[in-house]
DOGUZA-348040 format. One record per residue: residue in one letter; x, y, z of N, C-alpha, C in turn. Coordinates in steps of 0.1 Angstrom, whole numbers, padded with zeros to 4 digits, always signed. Atoms other than C-alpha are relative to their C-alpha. Example, Ala and Ser with C-alpha at 12.3 -4.5 7.8 and 13.67 -1.06 7.14 Angstrom:
! DOGUZA-348040
A+0009-0012+0000+0123-0045+0078+0009+0012+0000;S-0009-0011+0000+0137-0011+0071-0008+0011+0008;
This chain:
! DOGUZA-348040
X+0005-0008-0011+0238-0086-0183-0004-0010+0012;X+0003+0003-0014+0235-0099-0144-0014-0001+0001;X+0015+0005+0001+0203-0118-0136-0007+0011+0013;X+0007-0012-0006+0182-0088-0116-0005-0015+0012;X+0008+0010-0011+0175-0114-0081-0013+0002+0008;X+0005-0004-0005+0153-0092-0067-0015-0004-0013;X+0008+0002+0018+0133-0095-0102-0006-0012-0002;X-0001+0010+0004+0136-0127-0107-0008-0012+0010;X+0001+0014-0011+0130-0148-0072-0015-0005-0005;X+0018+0009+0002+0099-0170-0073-0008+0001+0004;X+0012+0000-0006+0079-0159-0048-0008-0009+0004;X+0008+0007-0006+0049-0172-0036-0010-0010-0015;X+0007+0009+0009+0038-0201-0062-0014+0002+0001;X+0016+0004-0003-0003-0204-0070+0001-0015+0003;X+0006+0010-0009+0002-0238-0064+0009-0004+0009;X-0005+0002-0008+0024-0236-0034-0013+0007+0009;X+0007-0005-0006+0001-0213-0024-0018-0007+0008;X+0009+0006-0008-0032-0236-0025+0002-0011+0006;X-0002+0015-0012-0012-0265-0008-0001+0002+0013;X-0003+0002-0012-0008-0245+0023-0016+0012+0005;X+0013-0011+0000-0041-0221+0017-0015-0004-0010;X+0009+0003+0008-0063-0240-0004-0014-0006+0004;X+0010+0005-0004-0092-0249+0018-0001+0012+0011;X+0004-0008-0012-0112-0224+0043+0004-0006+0011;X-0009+0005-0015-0096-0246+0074+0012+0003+0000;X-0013-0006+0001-0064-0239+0062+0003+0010+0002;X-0003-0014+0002-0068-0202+0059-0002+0005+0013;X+0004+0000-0013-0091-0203+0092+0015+0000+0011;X-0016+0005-0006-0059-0217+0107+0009+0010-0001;X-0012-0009+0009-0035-0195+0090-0007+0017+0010;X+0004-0011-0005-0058-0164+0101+0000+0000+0018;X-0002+0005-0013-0060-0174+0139+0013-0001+0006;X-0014+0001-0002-0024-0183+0140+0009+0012+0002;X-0003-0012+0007-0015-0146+0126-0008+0010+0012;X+0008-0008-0013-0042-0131+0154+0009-0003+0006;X-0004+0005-0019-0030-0149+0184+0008-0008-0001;X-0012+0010+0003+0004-0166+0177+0002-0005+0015;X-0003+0009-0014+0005-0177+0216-0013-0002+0008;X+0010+0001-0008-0032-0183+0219-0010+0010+0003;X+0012-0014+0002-0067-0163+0220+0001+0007+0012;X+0000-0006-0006-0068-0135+0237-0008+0009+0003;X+0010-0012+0002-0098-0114+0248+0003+0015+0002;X-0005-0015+0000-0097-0080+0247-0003+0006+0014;X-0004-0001-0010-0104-0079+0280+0010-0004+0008;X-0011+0005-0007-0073-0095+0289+0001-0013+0007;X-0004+0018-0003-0077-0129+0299+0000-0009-0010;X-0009+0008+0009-0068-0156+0281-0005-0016+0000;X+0014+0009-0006-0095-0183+0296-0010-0001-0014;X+0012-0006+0005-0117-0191+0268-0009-0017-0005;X+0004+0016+0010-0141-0223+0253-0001+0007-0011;X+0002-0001+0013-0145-0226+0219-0010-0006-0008;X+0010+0006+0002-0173-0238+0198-0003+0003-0016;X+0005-0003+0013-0189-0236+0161-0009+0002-0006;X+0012-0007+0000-0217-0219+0150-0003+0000-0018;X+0001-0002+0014-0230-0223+0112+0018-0003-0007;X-0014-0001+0006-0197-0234+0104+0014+0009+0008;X-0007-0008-0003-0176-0206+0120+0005-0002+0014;X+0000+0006-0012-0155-0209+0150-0002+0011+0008;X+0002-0012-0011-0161-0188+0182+0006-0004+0015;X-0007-0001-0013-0144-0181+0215-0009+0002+0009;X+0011-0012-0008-0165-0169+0244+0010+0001+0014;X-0011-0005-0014-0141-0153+0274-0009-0008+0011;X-0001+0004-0012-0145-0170+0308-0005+0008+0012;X+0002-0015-0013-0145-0136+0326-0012+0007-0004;X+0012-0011-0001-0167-0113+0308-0009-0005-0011;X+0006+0007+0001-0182-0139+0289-0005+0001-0019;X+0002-0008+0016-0179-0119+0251+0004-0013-0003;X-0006+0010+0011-0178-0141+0221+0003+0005-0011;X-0010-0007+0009-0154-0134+0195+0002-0011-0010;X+0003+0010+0013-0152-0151+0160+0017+0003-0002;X-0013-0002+0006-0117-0150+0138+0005+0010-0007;X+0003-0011+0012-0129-0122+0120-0001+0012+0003;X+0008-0011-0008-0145-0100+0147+0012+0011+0004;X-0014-0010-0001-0122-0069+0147+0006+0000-0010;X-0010+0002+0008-0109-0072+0120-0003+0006-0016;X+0006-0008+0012-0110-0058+0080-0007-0013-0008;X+0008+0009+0004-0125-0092+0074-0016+0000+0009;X+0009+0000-0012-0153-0084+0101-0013+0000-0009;X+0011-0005+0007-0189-0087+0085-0003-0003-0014;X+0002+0008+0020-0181-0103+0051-0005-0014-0003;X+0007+0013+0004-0198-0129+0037+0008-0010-0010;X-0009+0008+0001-0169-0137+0019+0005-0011+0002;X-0001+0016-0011-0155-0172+0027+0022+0007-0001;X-0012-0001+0000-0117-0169+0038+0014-0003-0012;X-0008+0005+0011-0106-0189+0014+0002+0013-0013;X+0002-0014+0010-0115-0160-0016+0010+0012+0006;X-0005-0009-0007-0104-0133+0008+0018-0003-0002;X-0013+0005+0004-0068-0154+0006+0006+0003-0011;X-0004-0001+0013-0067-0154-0031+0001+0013-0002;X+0000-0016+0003-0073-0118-0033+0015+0005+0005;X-0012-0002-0005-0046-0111-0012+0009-0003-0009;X-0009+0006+0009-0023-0135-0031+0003+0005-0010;X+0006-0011+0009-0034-0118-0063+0009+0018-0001;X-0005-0013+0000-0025-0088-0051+0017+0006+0002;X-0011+0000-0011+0006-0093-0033+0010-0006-0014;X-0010+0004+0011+0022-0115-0064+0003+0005-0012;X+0001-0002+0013+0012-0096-0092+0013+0011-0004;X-0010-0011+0004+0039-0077-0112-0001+0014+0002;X+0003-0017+0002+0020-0046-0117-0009+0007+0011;X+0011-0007-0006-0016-0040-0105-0011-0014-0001;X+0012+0010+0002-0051-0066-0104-0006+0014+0005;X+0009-0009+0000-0076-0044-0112-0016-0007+0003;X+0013+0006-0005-0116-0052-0099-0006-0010-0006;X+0010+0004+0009-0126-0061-0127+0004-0018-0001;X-0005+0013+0000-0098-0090-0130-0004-0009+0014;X-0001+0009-0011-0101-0101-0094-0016-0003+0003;X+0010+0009+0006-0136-0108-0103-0003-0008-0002;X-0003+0008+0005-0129-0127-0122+0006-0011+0000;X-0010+0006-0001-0104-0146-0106-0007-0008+0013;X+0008+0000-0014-0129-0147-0072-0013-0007-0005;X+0017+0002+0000-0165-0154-0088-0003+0007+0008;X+0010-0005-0005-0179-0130-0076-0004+0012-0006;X+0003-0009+0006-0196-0098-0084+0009+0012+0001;X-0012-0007+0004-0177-0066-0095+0003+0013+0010;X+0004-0008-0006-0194-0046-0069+0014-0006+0017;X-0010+0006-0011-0176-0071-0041+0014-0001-0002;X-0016-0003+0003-0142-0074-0062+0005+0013+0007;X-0008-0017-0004-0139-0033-0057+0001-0003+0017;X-0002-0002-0016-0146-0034-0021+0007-0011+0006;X-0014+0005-0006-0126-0063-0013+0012+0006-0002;X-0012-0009+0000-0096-0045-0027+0005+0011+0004;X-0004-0013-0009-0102-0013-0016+0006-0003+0017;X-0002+0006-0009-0103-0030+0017+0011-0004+0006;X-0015+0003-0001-0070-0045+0014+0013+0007-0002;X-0007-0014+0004-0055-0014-0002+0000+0009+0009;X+0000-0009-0012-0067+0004+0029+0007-0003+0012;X-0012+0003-0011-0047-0022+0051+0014+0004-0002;X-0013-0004+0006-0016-0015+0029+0001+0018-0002;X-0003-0014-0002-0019+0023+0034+0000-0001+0013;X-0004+0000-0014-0026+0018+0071+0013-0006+0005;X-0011+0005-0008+0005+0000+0078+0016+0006-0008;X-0012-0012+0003+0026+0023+0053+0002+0015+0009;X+0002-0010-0003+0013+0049+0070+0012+0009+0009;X-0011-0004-0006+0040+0057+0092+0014-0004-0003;X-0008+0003+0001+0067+0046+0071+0010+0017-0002;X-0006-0013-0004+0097+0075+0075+0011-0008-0008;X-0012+0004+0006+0129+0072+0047+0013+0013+0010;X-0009-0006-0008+0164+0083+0059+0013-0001-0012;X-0013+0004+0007+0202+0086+0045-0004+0010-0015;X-0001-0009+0010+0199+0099+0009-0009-0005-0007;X+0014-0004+0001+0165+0105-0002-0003+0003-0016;X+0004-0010+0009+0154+0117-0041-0014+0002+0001;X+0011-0003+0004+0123+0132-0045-0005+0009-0007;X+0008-0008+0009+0100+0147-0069-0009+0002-0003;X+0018-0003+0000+0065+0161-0077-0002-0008-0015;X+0004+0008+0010+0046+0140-0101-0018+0001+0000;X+0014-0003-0003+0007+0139-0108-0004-0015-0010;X+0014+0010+0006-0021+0110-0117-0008+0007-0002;X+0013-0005+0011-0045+0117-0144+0010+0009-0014;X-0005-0010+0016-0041+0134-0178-0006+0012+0001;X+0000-0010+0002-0048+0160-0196-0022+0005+0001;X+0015+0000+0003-0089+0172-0195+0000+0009-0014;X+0002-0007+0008-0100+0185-0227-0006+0013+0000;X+0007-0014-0010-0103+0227-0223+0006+0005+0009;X-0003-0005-0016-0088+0224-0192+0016+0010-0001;X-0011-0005-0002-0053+0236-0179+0007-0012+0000;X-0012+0010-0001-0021+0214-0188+0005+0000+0011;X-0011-0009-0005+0007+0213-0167-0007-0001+0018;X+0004-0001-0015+0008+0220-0127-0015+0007+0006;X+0015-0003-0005-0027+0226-0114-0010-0002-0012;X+0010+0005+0008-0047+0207-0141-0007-0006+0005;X+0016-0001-0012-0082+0209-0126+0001-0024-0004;X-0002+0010+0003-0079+0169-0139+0016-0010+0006;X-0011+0008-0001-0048+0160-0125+0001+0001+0025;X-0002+0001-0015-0038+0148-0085+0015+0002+0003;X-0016-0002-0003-0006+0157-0074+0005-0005+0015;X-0003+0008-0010+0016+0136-0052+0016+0004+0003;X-0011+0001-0005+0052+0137-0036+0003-0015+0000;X-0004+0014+0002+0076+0105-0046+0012+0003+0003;X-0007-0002-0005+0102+0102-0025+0010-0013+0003;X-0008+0006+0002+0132+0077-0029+0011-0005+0011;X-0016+0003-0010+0157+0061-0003+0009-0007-0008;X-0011+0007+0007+0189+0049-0021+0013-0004+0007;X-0012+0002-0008+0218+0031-0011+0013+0011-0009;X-0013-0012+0008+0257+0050-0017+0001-0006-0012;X-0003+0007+0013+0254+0030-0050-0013+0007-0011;X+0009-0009+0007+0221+0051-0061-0011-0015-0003;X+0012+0011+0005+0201+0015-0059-0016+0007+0013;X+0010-0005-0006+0164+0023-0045-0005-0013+0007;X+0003+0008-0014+0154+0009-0011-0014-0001+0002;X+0014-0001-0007+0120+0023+0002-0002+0013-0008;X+0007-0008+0004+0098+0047-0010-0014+0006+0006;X+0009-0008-0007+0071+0072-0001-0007+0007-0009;X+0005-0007+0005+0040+0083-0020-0014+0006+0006;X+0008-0014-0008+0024+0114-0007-0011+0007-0007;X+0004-0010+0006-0006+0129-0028-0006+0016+0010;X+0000-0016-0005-0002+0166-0017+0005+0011-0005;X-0002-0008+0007+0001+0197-0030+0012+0006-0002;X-0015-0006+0001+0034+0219-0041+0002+0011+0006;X-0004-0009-0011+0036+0237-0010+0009+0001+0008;X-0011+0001-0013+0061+0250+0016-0002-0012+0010;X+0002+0002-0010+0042+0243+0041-0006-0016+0000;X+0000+0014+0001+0030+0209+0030+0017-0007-0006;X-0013+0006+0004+0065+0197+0021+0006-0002+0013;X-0006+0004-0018+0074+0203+0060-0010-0007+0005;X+0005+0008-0007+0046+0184+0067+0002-0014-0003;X-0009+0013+0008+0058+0157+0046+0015-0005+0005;X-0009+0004-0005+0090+0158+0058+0000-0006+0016;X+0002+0000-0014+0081+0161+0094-0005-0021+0004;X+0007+0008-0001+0058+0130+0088+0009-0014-0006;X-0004+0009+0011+0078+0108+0061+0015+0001+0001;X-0020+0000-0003+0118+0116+0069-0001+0005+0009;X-0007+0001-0015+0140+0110+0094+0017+0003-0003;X-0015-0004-0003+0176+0127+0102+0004-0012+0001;X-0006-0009+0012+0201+0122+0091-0003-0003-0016;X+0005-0003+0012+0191+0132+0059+0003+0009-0014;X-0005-0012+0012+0203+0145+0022-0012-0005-0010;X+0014+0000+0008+0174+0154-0002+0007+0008-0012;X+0002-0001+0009+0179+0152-0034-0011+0006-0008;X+0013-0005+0008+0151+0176-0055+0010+0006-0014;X+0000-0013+0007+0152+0197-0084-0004+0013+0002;X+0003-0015-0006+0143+0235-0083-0010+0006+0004;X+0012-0006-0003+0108+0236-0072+0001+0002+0012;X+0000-0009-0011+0106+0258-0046-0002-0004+0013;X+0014+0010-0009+0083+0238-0023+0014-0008+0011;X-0010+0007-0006+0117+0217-0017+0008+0006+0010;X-0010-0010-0011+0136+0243+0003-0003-0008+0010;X+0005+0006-0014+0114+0231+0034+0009-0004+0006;X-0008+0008-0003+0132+0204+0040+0011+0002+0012;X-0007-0005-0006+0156+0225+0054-0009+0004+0015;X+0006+0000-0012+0132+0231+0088+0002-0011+0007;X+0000+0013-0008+0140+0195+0098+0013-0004+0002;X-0012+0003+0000+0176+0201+0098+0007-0006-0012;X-0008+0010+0014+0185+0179+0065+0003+0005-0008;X-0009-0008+0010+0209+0188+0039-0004-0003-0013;X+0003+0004+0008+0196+0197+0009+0008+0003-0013;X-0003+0003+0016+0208+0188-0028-0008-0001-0008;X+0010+0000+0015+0194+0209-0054+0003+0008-0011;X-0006-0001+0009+0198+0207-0089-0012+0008-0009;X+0017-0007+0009+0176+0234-0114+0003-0012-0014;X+0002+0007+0017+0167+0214-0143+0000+0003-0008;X+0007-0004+0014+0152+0235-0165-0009-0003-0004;X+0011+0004+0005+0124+0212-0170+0005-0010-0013;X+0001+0007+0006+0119+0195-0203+0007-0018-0001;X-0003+0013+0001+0127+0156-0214+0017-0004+0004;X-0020-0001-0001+0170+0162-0209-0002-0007+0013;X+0003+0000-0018+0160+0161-0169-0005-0014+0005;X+0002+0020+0000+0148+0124-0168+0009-0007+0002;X-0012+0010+0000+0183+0112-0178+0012+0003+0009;X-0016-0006-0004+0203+0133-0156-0001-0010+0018;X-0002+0007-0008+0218+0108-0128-0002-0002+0011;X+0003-0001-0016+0209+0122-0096-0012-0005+0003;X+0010+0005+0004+0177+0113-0103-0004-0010-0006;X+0002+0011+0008+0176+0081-0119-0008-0010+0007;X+0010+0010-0003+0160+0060-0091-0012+0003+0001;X+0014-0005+0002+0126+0084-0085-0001+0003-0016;X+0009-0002+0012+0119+0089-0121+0001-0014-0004;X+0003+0015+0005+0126+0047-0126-0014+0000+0009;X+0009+0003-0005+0103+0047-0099-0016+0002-0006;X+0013-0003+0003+0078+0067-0112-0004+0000-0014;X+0004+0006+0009+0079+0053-0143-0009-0012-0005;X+0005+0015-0002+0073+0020-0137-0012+0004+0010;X+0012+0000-0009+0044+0032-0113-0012+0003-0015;X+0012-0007+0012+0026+0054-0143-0003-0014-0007;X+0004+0015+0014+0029+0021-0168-0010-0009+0008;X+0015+0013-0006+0013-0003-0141-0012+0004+0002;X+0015-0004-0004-0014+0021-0132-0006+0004-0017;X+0006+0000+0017-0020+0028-0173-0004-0013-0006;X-0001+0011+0002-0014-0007-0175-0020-0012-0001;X+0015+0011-0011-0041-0020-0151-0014+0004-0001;X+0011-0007-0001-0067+0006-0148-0005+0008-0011;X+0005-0015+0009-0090+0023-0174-0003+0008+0003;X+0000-0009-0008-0098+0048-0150-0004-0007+0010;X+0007-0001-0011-0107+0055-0114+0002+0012+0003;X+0008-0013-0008-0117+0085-0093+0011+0006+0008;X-0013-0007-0005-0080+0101-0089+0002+0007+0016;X+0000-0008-0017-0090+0126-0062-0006-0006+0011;X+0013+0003-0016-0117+0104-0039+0016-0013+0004;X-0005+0014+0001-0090+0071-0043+0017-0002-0003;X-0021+0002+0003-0051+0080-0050+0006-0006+0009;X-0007+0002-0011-0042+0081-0018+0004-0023+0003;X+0000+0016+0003-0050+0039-0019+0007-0008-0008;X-0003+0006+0007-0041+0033-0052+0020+0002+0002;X-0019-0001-0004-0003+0048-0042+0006-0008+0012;X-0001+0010-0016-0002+0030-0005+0002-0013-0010;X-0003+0011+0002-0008-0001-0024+0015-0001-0011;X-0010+0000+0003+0020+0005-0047+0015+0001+0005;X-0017+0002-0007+0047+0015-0022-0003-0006+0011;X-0004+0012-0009+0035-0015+0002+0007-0008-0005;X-0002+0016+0007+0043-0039-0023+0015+0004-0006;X-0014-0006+0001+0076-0018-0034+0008-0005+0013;X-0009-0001-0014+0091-0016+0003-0003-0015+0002;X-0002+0016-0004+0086-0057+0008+0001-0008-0013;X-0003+0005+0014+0097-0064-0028+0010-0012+0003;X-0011+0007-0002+0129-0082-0017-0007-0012+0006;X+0002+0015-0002+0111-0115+0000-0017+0000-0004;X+0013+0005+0002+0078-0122-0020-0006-0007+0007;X+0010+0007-0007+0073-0152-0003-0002+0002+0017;X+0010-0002-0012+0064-0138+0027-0007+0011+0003;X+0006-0012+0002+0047-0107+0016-0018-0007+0005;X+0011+0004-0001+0016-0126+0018-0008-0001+0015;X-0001-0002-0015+0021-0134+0056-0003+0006+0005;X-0004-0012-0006+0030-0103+0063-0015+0010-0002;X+0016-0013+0007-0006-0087+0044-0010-0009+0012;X+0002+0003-0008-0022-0112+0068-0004+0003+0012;X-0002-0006-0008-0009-0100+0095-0006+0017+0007;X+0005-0015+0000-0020-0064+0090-0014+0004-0004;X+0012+0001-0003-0051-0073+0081-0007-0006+0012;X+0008+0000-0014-0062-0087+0114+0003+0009+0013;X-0002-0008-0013-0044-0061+0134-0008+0012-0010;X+0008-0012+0003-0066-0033+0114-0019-0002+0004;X+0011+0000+0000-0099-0026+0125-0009+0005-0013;X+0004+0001+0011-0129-0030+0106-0003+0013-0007;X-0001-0011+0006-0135-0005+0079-0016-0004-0014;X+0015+0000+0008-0176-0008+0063+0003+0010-0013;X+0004-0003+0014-0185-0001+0028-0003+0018+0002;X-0002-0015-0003-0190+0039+0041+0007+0004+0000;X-0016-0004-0006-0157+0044+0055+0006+0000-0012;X-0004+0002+0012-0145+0028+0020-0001+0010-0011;X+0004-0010+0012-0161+0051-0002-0001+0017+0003;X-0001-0013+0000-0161+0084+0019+0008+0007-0006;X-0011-0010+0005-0146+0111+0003+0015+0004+0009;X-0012-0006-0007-0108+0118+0013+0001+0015+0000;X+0002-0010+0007-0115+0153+0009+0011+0009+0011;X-0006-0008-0009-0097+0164+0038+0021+0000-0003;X-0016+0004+0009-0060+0151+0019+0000+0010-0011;
């Protein structure tokens, strides 16, 4: 069997990683570089600034309107007591792992308490849904309804089990049926949410692959041709070919999240736990610069406090 390259590459080493990240100057550096790749820039727009150090930390103060601005200020590092260096590893952690790093591990991996593992993650999981957020698939598409969580004891099995979250997984493949990019949507099995999905998440030209739930017609409002096949349902429907890259997908998602997590709070936190799964899917092909790239989208996201973190998504 053909060595899988995509599988296989090396990625981002731990100790490549602390040669070029293994001291808070380095990261400082690294973070700064990633802000302002041609030089600080205030948000008022000039470009004029001194610089100075305060407790350790560096600071800018504009020329013009005289604001001082740290490396952090603005940013989903804004306000942490964190040291950069930590905040790095987490990332790293996250960005290299096969499956999932759950709180408990990156804890463990951080020294620190279990209370700050979660919220640093969530944190980072919130940058990797903000910058999925407008990702849009195209060309030939599979998708299928799928749910996180099991069964509750009592409850209702099956589609609308008061215990289960229900999401949209949605597949770009090349003419060879290999999977490209992906899209996970938790939303319900509506018309009218399926056009908002589409509307939001695909782009013409477009062939959509479903099965026969109803919900899929939509599609058709956005102009795109759809391809659909009734299943019938039961375990046969898994292996049948049209389908083979969304149910690998959401195979291998279920195992990492069974994998990783003894529980979490399906309905307040999917939406997160799926973002960070199809960031780290859709930049699968060059690991070593996925790290960069998380970086990057962490300083261009604004900050996001321990409130914001834990409010209810109630409105998804």
């Amino acid at each position: 069997m053909a060595m899988n390259r995509v599988q296989f590459q090396p990625g981002l080493s731990m100790a490549e990683f602390m040669k070029r990240y293994g001291s808070e100057e380095q990261c400082e550096a690294a973070l700064v570089a990633s802000r302002w790749p041609y030089g600080f820039v205030c948000t008022c727009g000039c470009a004029l600034a001194s610089n100075f150090r305060r407790e350790g930390r560096l600071y800018w103060q504009c020329t013009t309107c005289r604001r001082q601005c740290s490396a952090t200020s603005g940013t989903i590092f804004e306000s942490s007591k964190l040291g950069l260096a930590r905040w790095f590893l987490a990332m790293h952690l996250l960005t290299q792992s096969k499956n999932n790093v759950s709180a408990l591990e990156l804890m463990r991996h951080l020294g620190v308490c279990c209370k700050t593992a979660w919220l640093v993650k969530h944190k980072l999981m919130e940058v990797m849904r903000l910058r999925e957020d407008t990702r849009q698939l195209s060309g030939c598409v599979e998708i299928d309804d799928a749910y996180l969580g099991g069964e509750r004891a009592g409850g209702k099995v099956g589609r609308g089990s008061e215990n289960k979250v229900a999401f949209m997984a949605a597949v770009q493949t090349t003419e060879a049926g290999q999977p490209v990019l992906i899209c996970l949507s938790p939303r319900p099995f509506t018309k009218d949410s399926m056009l908002a999905f589409a509307a939001k998440s695909l782009a013409l030209p477009l062939t959509m692959v479903s099965d026969g739930l109803s919900c899929f017609t939509a599609v058709c409002g956005i102009g795109a041709v759809h391809d659909r096949t009734l299943t019938g349902g039961g375990a046969s429907c898994v292996k049948l070919p049209q389908f083979r890259a969304v149910n690998t997908v959401l195979g291998n998602l279920k195992t990492a999240l069974a994998g990783t997590y003894h529980a979490f709070d399906f309905a307040k936190y999917a939406h997160r736990y799926l973002a960070e799964a199809q960031y780290r899917f859709n930049r699968r092909f060059d690991l070593s610069s996925i790290l960069v790239r998380l970086v990057r989208a962490a300083v261009t996201t604004t900050p996001r406090p321990v409130g914001v973190i834990r409010v209810a998504e109630a409105s998804r």
